[in-house]
C-alpha positions in Angstrom: 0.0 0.0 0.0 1.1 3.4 -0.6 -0.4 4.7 2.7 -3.6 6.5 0.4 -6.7 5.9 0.1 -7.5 6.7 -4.0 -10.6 8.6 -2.5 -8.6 11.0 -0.8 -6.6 12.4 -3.7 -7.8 13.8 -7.6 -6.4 11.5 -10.0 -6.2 13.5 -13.4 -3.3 12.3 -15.6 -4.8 8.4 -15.9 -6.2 8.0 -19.1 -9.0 4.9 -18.8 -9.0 3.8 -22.1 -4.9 3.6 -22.4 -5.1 2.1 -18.8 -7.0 -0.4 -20.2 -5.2 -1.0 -23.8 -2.4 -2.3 -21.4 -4.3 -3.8 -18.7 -5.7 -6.5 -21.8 -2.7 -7.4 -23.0 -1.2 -7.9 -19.2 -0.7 -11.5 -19.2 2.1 -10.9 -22.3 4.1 -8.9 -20.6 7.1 -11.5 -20.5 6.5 -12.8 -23.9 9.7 -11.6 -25.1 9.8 -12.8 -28.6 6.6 -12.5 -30.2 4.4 -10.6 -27.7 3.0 -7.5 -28.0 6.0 -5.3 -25.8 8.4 -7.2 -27.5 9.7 -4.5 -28.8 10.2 -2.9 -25.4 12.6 -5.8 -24.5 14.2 -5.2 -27.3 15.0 -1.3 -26.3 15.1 -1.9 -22.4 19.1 -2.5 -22.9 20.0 0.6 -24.8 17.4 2.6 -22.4 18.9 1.0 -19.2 22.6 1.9 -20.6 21.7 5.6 -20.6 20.1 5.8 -17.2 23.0 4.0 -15.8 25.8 6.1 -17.2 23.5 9.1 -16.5 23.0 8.1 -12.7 26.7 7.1 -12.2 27.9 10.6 -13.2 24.8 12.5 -11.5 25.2 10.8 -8.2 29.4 10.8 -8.1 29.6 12.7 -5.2 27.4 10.5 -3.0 23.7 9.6 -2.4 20.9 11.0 0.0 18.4 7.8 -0.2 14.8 9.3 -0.7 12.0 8.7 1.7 10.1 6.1 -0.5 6.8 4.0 -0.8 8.1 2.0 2.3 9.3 4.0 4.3 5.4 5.8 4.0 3.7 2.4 4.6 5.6 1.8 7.5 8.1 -1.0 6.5 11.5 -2.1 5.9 13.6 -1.1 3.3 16.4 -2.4 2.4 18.7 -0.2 1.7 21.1 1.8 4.2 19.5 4.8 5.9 23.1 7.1 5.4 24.5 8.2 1.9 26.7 6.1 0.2 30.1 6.9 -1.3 30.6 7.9 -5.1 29.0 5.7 -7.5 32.1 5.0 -9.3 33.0 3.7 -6.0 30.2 0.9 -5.8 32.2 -1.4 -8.4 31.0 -2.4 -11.9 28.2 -5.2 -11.1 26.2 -3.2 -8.7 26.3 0.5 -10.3 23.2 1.7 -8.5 23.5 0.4 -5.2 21.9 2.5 -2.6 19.7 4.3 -5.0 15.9 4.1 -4.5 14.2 4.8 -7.7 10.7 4.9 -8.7 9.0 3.6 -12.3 5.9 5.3 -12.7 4.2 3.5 -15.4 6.2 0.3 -14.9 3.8 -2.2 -16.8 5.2 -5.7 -16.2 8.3 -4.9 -14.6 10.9 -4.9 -17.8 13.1 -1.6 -16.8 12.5 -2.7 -12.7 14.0 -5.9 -13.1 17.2 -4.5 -14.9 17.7 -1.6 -12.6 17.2 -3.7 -9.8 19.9 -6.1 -11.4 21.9 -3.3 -11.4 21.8 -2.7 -7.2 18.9 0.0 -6.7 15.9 -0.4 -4.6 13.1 -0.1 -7.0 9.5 0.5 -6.3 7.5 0.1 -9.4 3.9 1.9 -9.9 1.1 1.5 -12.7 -2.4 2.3 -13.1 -3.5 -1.0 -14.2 -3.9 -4.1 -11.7 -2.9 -6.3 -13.9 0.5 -5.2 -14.7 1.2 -5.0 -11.2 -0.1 -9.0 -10.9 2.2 -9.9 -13.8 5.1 -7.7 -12.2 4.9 -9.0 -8.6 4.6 -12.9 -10.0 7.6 -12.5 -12.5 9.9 -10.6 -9.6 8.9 -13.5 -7.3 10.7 -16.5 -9.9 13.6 -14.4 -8.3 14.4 -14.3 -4.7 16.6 -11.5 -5.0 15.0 -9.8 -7.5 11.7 -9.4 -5.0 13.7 -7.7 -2.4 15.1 -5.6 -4.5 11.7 -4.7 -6.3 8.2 -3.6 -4.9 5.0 -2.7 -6.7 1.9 -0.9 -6.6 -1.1 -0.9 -7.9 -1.7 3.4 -7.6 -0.9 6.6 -9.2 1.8 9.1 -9.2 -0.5 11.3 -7.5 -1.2 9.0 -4.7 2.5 8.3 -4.3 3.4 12.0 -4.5 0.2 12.8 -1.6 1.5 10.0 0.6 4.9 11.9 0.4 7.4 10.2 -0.8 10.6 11.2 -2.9 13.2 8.8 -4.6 16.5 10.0 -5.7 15.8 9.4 -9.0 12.0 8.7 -11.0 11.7 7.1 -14.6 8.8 6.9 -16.8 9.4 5.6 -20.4 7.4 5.1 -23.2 4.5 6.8 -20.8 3.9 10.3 -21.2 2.2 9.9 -24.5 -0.5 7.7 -22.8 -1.6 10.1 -19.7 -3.9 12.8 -19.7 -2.6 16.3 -19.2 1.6 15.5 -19.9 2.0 19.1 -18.2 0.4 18.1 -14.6 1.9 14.4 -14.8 5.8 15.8 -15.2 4.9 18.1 -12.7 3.9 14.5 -10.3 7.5 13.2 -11.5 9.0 16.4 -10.0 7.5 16.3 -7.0 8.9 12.7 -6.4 11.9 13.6 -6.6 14.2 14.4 -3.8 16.0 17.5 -3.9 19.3 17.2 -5.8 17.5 13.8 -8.2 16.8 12.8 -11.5 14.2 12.0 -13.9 14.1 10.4 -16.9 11.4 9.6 -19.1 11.2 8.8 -23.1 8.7 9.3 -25.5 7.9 9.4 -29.5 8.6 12.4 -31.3 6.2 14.2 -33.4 7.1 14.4 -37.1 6.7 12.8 -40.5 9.0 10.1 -39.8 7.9 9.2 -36.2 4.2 8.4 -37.9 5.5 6.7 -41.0 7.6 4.2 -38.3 5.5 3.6 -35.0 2.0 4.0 -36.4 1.9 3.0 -39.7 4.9 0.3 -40.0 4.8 -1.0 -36.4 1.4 -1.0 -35.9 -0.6 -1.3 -39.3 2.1 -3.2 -41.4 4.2 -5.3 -39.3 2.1 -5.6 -36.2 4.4 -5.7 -33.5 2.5 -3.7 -31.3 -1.8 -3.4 -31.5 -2.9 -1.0 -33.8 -4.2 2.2 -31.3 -1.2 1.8 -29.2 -0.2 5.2 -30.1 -1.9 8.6 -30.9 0.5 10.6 -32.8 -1.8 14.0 -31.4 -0.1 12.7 -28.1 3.5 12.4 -28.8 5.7 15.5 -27.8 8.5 17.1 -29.8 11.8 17.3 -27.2 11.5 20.6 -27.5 8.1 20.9 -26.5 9.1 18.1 -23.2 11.8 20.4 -22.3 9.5 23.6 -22.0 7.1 21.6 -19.9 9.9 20.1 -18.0 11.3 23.3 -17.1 8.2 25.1 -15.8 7.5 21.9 -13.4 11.0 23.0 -12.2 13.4 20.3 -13.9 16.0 21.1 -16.3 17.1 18.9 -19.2 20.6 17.4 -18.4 20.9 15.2 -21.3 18.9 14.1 -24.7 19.5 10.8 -27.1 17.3 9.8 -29.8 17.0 5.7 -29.3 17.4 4.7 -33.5 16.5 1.4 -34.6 18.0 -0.5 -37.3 16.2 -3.5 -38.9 18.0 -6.7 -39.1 18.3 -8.6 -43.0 15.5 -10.6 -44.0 15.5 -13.9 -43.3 12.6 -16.5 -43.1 11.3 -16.3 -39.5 12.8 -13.6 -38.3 11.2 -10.9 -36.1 12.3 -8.1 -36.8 10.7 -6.3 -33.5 13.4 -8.0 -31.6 16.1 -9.0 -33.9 17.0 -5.4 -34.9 19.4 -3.3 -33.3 18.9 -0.4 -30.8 21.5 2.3 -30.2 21.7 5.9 -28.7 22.4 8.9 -31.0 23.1 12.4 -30.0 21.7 14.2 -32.9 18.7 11.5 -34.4 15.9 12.2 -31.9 12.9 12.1 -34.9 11.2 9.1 -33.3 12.2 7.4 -29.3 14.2 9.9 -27.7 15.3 9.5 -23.8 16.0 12.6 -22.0 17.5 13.2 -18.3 16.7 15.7 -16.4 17.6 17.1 -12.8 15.7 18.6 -10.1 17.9 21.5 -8.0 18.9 21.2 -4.6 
């Protein structure tokens, strides 16, 4: 629980009807090759590579653990209560150690699992019930993984009434399925402790961005449902970082996510047998920006 009651606080940046796009296509979550996030798995390592390299150099001169979900409810946490040295410090396999994070939109727990691989506490929040069911049942194959990761079924805005902050918040792949992007970044920055980071991704809005995750992705090749995506709903980077900025975070960093298509061969999916890297100047379709939140 995150400590409030829905009742007691406004929800207005759910959308129902994309809540419940992904709450019927919940039990695929994990389908990895042929399901409908497939593509998401496919991505996940070039987004988590970003946020990791981000986090080491935004956190190198030590960590203030936020006050999290848990600490709200009333329970243990697992991480240490004092900050913890540079991050360069906490060697290679476990990058993020002592660093509670928050996914807001987490779906079936794809970017939880790998940031939680990577040492953070990870509390992981979604709309739908049945993400969080998938989520919590996948984490739990795992004893470590599920105390390392937690999961809610509730809102940004109950999380952000209950009070808590994390040191850093991700949402990817979300804002273009909320109502009112504006008031949502707005939750993100007030879930953030003083001195944190937020990322999120999104889809661009132009020519090339339509032509490639509506019409090829979801009318063509099917790897995602068609009505997955709204192109009146994606945001230009330029438009993110002015509505960034007035919720009182600054862009830190930007990288368009390209994707190359694999060769044909019979078989062969391309959804997950293409290749995902980070560019500094292509952000006309996924782009990943970091942003910080003064002290």
């Amino acid at each position: 629980s995150s400590g409030v009651e829905p009742d007691d606080v406004k929800i207005f940046t759910v959308d129902p009807r994309e809540t419940a796009k992904f709450e019927a296509d919940a039990a695929l979550w994990w389908d990895e090759e042929r399901g409908p996030f497939a593509p998401l798995h496919a991505m996940n390592p070039t987004r988590v590579g970003f946020i990791r390299e981000a986090l080491a150099r935004h956190f190198d001169g030590g960590i203030e653990p936020g006050t999290g979900v848990r600490d709200i409810a009333g329970e243990s946490i697992t991480t240490s209560a004092t900050s913890v040295g540079a991050a360069g410090d906490l060697g290679p396999a476990q990058p993020l150690a002592g660093l509670r994070i928050l996914d807001v939109g987490c779906g079936g727990g794809i970017l939880c699992e790998s940031l939680a691989r990577l040492g953070a506490d990870v509390t992981g929040i979604d709309a739908a019930k049945g993400n969080i069911a998938v989520a919590t049942a996948h984490a739990a194959k795992d004893p470590g993984m599920s105390r390392r990761v937690t999961y809610h079924a509730t809102t940004a805005e109950e999380v952000a009434a209950a009070g808590a902050k994390f040191d850093a918040v991700v949402s990817l792949e979300v804002v273009e399925h909320v109502n009112d992007p504006e008031g949502f970044v707005r939750q993100l920055e007030a879930l953030t402790n003083p001195g944190g980071a937020v990322f999120m991704s999104t889809v661009n809005r132009t020519a090339r961005s339509y032509a490639l995750a509506i019409v090829a992705a979801e009318r063509v090749l099917r790897w995602v449902p068609p009505g997955t995506h709204e192109f009146e709903k994606f945001m230009t980077p330029e438009e993110l970082a002015a509505v960034a900025h007035r919720a009182g975070l600054e862009v830190r960093e930007a990288a368009g996510m390209v994707y190359t298509p694999p060769l044909p061969a019979p078989g062969r999916n391309g959804a997950v047998a293409g290749r995902w890297t980070l560019s500094g100047d292509d952000l006309a379709v996924n782009y990943i920006v970091y942003l910080s939140k003064p002290k």
